[in-house]
C-alpha positions in Angstrom: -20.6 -60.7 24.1 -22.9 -62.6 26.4 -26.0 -64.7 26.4 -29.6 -64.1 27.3 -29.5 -66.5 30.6 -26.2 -65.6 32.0 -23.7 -68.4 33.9 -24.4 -69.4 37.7 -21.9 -67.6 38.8 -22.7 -64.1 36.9 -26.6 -64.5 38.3 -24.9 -64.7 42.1 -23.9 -61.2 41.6 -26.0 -58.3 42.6 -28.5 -56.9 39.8 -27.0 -54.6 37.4 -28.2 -51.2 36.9 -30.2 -52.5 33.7 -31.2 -55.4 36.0 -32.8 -53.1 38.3 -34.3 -50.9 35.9 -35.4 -53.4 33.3 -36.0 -56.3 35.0 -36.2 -59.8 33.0 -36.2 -57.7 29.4 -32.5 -56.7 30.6 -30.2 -58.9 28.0 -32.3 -57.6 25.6 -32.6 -53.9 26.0 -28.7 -54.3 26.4 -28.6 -55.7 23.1 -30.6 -53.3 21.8 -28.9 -50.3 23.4 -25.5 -52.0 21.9 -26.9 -52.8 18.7 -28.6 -48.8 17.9 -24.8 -47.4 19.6 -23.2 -49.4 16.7 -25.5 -47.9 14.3 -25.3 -44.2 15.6 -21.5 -44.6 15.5 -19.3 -46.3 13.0 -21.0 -50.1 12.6 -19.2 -52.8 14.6 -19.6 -56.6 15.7 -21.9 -58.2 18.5 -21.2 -62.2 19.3 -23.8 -63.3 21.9 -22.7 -66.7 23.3 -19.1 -65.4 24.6 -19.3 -64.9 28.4 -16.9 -62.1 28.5 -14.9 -61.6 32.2 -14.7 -57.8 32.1 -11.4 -58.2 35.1 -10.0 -60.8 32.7 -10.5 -60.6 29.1 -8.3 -64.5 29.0 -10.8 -65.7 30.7 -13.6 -64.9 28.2 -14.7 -68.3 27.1 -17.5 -69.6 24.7 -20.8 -70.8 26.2 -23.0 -70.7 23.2 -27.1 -70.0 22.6 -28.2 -73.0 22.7 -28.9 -73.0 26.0 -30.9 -69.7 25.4 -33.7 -72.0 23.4 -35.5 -73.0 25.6 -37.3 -69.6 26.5 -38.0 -69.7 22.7 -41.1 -70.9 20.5 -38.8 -72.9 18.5 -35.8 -73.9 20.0 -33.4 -74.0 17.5 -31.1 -71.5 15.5 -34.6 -70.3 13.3 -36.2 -69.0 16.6 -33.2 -67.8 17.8 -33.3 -65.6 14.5 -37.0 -64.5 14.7 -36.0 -63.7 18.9 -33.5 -61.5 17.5 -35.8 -59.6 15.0 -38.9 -59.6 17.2 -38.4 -59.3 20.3 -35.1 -57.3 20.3 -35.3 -55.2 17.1 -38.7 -54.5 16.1 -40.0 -53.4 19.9 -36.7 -51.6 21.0 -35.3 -50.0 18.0 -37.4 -46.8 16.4 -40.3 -47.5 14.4 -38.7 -45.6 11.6 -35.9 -47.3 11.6 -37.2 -51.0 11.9 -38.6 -51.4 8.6 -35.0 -50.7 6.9 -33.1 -52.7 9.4 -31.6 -55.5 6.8 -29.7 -52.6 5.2 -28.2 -52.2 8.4 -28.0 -55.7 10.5 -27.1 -59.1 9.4 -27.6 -61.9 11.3 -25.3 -65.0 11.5 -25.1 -68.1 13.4 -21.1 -69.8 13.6 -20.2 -72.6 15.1 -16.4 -72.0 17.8 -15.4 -74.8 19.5 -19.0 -77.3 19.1 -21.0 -74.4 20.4 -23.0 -71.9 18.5 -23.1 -68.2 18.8 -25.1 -65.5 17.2 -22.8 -62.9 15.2 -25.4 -59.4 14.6 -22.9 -57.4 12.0 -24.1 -53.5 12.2 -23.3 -50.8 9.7 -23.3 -47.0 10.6 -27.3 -45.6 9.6 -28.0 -43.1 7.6 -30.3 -41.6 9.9 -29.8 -41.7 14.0 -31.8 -44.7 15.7 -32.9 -44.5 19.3 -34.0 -47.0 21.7 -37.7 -47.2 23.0 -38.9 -48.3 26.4 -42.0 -47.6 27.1 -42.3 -43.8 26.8 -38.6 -43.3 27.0 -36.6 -42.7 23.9 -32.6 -43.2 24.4 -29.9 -42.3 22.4 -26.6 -44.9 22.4 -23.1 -44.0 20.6 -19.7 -46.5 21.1 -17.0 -45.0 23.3 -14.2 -47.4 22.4 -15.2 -50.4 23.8 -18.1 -49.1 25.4 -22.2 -48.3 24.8 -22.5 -44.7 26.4 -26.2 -42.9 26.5 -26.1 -39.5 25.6 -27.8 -37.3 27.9 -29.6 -34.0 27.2 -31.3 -32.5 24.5 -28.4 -30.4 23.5 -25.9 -33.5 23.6 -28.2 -35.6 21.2 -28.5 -33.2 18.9 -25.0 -32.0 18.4 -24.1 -35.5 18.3 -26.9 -35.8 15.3 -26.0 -32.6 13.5 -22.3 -33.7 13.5 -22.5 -37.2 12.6 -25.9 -37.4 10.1 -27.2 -35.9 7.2 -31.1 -35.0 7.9 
């Protein structure tokens, strides 16, 4: 879908909304929004090392990770992994959720082309998972091929009472 350090010519852009309101922990809290929408809705796929041109989808083309190791501890496809879980998962994702997240998420590493990317597979939860910044919780659901926040008390919870079990 995209990597942590963007191309040149994506960071020219203006700041994105998530930009501007999460500053450099913006890849990952989109990530993490995508990652919980795909577990509130019906599971689905997220490749990170695609840059994906949103007014051309022929024009998506495969950059990799491996440039993204160098803002890790160890810079190889092991620290990309821990990255994943510990920085992404375990701080962003619910803390009841987190502790049964491998029932949920795996986490692969392919090579395309003589570049890696990172392929999170995500199967619907059992129970809904929000996102947490800070003192904001968020709740994420998949429109198609979009991540869409639902809004309001009243919209989360008939969202929850429709689609989960409690």
């Amino acid at each position: 879908m995209w990597s942590l350090d963007p191309p040149k010519s994506v960071r020219e852009k203006p700041p994105s909304n998530e930009e501007m309101k999460f500053g450099a922990k913006a890849s990952k809290i989109i990530i993490a929004k995508t990652i919980a929408a795909f577990l509130n809705s019906d599971g689905g796929n997220l490749v990170i090392g695609i840059f994906e041109n949103k007014n051309d989808s022929l024009d998506d083309h495969i950059v990799g990770i491996e440039r993204d190791y160098r803002f890790l501890k160890d810079r190889c496809i092991d620290g990309y992994h821990r990255m994943i879980i510990d920085s992404i998962l375990k701080p962003f994702l619910d803390s009841d959720f987190f502790p049964h997240f491998s029932k949920f998420i795996s986490i692969e590493f392919k090579k395309v082309n003589g570049k890696t990317v990172c392929w999170i597979k995500v199967k619907k939860s059992d129970k809904p998972v929000f996102v947490v910044f800070g003192k904001d919780e968020m709740f994420f659901v998949r429109t198609g091929p979009e991540t869409r926040e639902l809004g309001g008390t009243r919209e989360v919870f008939n969202f929850i009472s429709r689609n989960f079990k409690l």
